[in-house]
C-alpha positions in Angstrom: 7.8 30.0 20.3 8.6 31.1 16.7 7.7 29.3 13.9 8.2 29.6 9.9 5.8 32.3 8.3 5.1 29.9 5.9 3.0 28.1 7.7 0.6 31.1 7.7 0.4 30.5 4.2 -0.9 27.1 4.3 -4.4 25.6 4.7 -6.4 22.7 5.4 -9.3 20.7 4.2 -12.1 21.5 6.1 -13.7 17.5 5.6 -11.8 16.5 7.8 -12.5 19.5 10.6 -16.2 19.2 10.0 -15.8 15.1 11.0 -14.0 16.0 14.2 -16.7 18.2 15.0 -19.5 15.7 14.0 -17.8 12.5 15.7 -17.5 15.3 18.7 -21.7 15.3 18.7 -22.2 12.0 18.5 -19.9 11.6 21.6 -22.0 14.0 23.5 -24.7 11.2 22.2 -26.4 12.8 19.4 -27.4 11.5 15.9 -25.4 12.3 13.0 -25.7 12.3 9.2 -22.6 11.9 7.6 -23.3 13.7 4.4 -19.6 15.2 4.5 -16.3 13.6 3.8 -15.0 12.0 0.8 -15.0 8.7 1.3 -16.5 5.7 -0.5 -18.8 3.7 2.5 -17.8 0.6 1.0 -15.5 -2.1 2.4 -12.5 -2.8 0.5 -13.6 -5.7 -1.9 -12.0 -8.7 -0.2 -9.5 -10.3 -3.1 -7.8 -7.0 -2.3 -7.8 -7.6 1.1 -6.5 -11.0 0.6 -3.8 -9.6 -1.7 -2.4 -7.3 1.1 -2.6 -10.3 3.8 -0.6 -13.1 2.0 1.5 -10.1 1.1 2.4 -9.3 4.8 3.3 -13.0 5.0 5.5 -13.7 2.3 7.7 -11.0 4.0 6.9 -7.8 1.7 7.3 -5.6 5.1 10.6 -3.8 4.3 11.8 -1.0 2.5 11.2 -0.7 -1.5 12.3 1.8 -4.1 11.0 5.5 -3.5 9.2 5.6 -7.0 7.2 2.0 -6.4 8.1 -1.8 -7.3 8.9 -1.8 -10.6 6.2 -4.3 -11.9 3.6 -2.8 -9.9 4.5 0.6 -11.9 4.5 -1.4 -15.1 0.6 -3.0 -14.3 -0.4 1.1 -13.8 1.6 2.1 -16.5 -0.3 -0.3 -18.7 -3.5 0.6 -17.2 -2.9 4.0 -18.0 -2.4 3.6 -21.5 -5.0 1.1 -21.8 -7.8 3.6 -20.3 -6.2 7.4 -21.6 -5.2 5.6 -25.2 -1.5 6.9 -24.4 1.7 5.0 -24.3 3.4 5.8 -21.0 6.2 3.6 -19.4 7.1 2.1 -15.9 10.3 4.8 -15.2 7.1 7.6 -15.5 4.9 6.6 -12.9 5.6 7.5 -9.3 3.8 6.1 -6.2 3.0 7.8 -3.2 1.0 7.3 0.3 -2.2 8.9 -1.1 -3.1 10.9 -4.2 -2.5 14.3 -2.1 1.8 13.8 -2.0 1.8 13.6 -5.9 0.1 17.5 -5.7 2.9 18.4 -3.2 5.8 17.2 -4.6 4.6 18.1 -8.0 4.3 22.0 -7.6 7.4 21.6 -5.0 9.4 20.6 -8.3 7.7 22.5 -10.4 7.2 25.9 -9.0 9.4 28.8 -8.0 8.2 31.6 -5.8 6.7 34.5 -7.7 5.5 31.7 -10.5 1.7 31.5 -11.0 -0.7 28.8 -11.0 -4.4 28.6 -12.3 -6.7 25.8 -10.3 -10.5 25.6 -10.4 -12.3 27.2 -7.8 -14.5 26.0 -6.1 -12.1 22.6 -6.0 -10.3 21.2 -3.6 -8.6 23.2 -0.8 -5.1 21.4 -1.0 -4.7 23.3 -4.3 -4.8 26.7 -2.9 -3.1 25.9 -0.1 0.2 23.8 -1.8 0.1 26.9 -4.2 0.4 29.8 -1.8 2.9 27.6 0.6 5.5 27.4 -1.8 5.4 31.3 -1.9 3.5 31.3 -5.7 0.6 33.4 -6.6 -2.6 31.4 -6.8 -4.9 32.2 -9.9 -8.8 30.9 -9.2 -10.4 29.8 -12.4 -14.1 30.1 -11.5 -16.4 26.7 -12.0 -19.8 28.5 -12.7 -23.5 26.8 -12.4 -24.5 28.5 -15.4 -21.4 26.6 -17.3 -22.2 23.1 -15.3 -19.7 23.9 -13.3 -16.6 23.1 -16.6 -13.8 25.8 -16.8 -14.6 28.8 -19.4 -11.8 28.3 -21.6 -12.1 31.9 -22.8 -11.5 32.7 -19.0 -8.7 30.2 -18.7 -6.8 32.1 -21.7 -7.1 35.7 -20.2 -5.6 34.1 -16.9 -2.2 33.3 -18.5 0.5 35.3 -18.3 4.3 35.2 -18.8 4.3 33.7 -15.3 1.6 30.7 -15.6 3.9 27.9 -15.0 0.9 25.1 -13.9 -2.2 24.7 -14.7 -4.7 22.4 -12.5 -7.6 20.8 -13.7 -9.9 18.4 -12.3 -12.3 16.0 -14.2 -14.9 14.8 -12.7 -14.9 17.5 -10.3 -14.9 17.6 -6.6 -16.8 19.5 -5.3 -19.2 19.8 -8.4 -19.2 16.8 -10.0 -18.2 18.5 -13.0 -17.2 16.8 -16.1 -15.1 18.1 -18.6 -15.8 18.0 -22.7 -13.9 16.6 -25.2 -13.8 19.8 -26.7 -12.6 21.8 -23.2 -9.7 18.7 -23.1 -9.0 19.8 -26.4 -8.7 23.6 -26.2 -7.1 23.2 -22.6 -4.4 21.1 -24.3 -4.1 23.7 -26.8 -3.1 26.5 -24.4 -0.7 24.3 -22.4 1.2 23.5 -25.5 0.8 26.9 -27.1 1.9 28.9 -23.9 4.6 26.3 -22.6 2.7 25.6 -19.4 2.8 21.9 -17.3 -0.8 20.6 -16.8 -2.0 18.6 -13.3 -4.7 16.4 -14.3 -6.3 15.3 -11.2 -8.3 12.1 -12.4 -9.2 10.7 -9.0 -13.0 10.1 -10.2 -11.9 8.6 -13.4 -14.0 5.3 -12.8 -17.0 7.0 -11.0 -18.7 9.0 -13.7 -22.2 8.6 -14.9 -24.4 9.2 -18.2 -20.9 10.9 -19.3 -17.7 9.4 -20.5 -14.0 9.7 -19.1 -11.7 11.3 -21.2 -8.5 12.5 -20.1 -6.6 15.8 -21.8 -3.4 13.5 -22.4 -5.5 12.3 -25.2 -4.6 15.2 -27.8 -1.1 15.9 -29.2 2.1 17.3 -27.6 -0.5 17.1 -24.0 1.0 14.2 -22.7 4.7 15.5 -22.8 3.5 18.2 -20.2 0.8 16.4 -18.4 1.2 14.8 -14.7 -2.0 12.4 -14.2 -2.9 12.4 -10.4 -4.6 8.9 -10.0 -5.1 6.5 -6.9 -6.8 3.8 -5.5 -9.2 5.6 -2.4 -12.1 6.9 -4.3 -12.8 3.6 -6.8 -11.9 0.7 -4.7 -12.9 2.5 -1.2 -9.5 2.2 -0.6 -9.5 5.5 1.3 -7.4 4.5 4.1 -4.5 2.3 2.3 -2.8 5.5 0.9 -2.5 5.1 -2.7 -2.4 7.1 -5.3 0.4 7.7 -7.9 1.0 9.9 -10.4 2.1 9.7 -14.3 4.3 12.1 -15.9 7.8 12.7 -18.2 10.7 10.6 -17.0 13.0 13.4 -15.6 10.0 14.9 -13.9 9.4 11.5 -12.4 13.0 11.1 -11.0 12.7 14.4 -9.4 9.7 13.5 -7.7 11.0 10.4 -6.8 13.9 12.2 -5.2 10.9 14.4 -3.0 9.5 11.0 -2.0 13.0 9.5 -0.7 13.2 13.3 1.0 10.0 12.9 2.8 7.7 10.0 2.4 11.0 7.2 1.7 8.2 5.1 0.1 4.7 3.7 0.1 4.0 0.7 2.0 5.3 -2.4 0.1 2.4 -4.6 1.4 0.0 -2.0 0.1 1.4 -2.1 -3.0 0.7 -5.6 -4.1 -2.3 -5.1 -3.1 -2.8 -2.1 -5.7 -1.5 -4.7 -8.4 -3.7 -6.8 -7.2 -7.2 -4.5 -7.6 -6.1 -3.0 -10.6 -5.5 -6.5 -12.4 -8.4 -8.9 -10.5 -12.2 -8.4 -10.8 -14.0 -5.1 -11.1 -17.1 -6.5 -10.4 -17.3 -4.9 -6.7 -16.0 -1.3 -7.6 -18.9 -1.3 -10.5 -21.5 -2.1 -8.7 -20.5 0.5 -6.1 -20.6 3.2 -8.8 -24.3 1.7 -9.9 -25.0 2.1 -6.3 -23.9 6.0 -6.2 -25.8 7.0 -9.7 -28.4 5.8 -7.3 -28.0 7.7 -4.7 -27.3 10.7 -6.9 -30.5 10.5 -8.4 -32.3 10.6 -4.9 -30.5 13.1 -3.2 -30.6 15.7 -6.4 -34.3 15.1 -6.7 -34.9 15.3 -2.9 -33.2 18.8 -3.0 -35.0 20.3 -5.8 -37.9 19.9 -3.9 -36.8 21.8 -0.8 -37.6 25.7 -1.7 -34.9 28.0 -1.7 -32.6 25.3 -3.2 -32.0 23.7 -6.5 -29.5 21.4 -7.7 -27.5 20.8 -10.9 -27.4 16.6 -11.6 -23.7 15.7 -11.5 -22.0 13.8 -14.2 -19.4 11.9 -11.7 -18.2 11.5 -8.2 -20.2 11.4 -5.6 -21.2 14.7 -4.5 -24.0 16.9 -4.8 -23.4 20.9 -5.2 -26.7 22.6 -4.7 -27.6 26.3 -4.7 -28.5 27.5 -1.3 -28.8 31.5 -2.4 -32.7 30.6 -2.2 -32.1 30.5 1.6 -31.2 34.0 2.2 -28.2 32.4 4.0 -24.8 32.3 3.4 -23.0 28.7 3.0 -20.8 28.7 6.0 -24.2 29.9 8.5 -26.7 27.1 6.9 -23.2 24.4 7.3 -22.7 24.9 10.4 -26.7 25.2 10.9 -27.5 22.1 10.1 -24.8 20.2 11.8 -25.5 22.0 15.0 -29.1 22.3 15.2 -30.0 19.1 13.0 -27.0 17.0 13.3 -26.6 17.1 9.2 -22.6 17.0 8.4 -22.0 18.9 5.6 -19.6 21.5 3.8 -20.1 25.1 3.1 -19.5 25.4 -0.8 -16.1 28.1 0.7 -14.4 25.1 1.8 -13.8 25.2 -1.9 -13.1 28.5 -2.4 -14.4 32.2 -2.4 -16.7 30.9 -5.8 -18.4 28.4 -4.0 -20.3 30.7 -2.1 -24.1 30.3 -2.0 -23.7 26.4 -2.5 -23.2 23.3 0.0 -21.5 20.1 -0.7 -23.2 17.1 0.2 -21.7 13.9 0.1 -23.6 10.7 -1.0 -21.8 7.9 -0.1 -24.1 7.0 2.4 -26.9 4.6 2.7 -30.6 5.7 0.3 -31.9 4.9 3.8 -30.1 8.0 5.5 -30.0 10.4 2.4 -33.8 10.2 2.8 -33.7 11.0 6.0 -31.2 14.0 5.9 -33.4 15.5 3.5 -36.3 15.7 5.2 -34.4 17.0 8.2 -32.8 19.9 5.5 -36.2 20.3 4.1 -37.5 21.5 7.9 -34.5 23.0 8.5 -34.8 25.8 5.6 -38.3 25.8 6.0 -37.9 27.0 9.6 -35.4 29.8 8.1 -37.8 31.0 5.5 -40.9 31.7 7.9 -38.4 33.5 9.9 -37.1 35.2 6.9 
């Protein structure tokens, strides 16, 4: 059988490949840490659930508009310019089944073939992949240790060219837990404005930052006009399996991507919906407290691994991941991955699921219990240990 060369072009998210392998151990019966995937381990706090219930009952099981209910655009468009200090409307937000549709159909109306688009790398894979599927070029802007892991604006400017039509950025950071400064938002707003260039703000971990604070590049003047915000639901109300996220962005954008949606998705689920209304305007009590509970967490697993030798680790400033250096190891990141998971049952990701510049790191995910975080590290801990007296 034949099949469109395109497809070579397109990638995957290796989270998701590394689970199937790690749920494929434990079926065999063996222990594993789920140190891995992107997902909150926290139920969905209930009012939500409750939300999405009576909303199944009082009938909201049928079609609705490919962009989103109106009023449940208008309670995110007023969130939005309650939290980024802009003034957006209802006819600019879109919502989709999941945060990853507003990056599709986003470079899909954006983007020509032969155009070229900057993302961070390491950062995550879908970026890459969308990029080079649509038959652009895709330009890596590396995330470096020595820079905690922010863009090098410097860098960003010598990457621009004549055919830079998007650029990506991603704040906090995944895989890196990178947060950008108000003085990065400002200089990155500069370019885009100065050079004519549409920004992607991907600003899933808006709520789940640390001793830094949020601020989004939509913030400084002529940004917002040529900024899409990427925001959803999974990552701060561990809503991961719902599939909502929406995006924010100028109106005739917005119809076009509303157009993609009808194309491929015809809408998200109207049930699911209210319930989004519901958790953006009821108590934040629960999603708080989780992100109390992951500084936490951080704070264990970043100290744990700076006492392993042959690894240190930067703190991060949001999400929930930890990127530590493995170079110390004398191995490469996909070898100690792959390791770990098979020898110590430790599910993790190579820092090149990320990209080429994540080599010499892992990503571990904290959104696990303190209880197993502990225990992971002292398996890592005689797991490298073995590898350096066999150095």
């Amino acid at each position: 059988m034949r099949y469109a060369q395109r497809m070579k072009r397109l990638g995957t998210e290796s989270a998701f490949e590394v689970l199937a392998r790690a749920r494929g151990l434990e079926a065999q019966g063996r222990e594993v840490i789920h140190l891995e995937i992107g997902e909150p381990d926290f139920n969905t706090p209930g009012y939500i659930c409750e939300a999405a219930i009576k909303a199944i009952r009082d009938g909201y099981t049928h079609y609705n508009p490919s962009a989103g209910y109106p009023d449940i655009r208008k309670i995110i468009s007023e969130e939005i310019n309650r939290t980024r200090g802009i003034k957006s409307n209802p006819n600019q937000v879109v919502i989709t089944p999941g945060g990853k549709p507003i990056m599709f159909f986003i470079i899909l109306a954006l983007v020509d073939e032969g155009d070229e688009v900057i993302y961070p790398n390491p950062g995550f894979p879908i970026y890459e992949s969308v990029i080079k599927f649509v038959g652009a070029k895709a330009v890596p802007l590396p995330l470096r240790e020595v820079n905690d892991f922010r863009l090098d604006v410097k860098e960003l400017k010598s990457l621009i060219t004549p055919k830079t039509k998007l650029m990506i950025i991603n704040s906090p950071q995944n895989p890196t837990g990178g947060v950008l400064t108000h003085e990065d938002l400002r200089e990155i707003a500069k370019l885009a404005v100065e050079k004519d260039i549409w920004i992607l703000s991907d600003e899933i971990y808006a709520r789940i930052i640390y001793e830094a604070r949020f601020e989004s590049v939509t913030q400084f003047p002529g940004a917002f006009e040529r900024t899409i915000i990427l925001d959803g639901m999974s990552k701060a109300y561990a809503m991961t399996g719902w599939r909502l996220g929406y995006g924010v962005m100028e109106e005739t954008l917005a119809t076009h991507v509303s157009r993609l949606a009808t194309n491929s998705v015809s809408c998200t689920a109207s049930y699911a919906q209210i319930a989004m209304g519901a958790a953006i305007t009821g108590p934040q009590d629960e999603s708080n407290k989780m992100v109390a509970e992951f500084k936490k967490r951080r704070d264990v697993i970043v100290g744990g691994l700076n006492k392993i030798d042959g690894i240190s680790c930067k703190k991060p400033l949001g999400a929930f991941y930890a990127f530590p250096n493995i170079t110390g190891t004398g191995w490469k990141s996909k070898k100690l991955a792959d390791y770990l998971l098979d020898e110590f049952g430790i599910a993790a990701l190579s820092g090149t699921a990320f990209g080429d510049f994540g080599e010499g790191y892992m990503r571990f995910s904290y959104a696990n219990s303190i209880e197993n975080i502990n225990k992971a590290l002292s398996t890592i801990e005689s797991a490298v240990a073995k590898i350096r007296q066999y150095a």
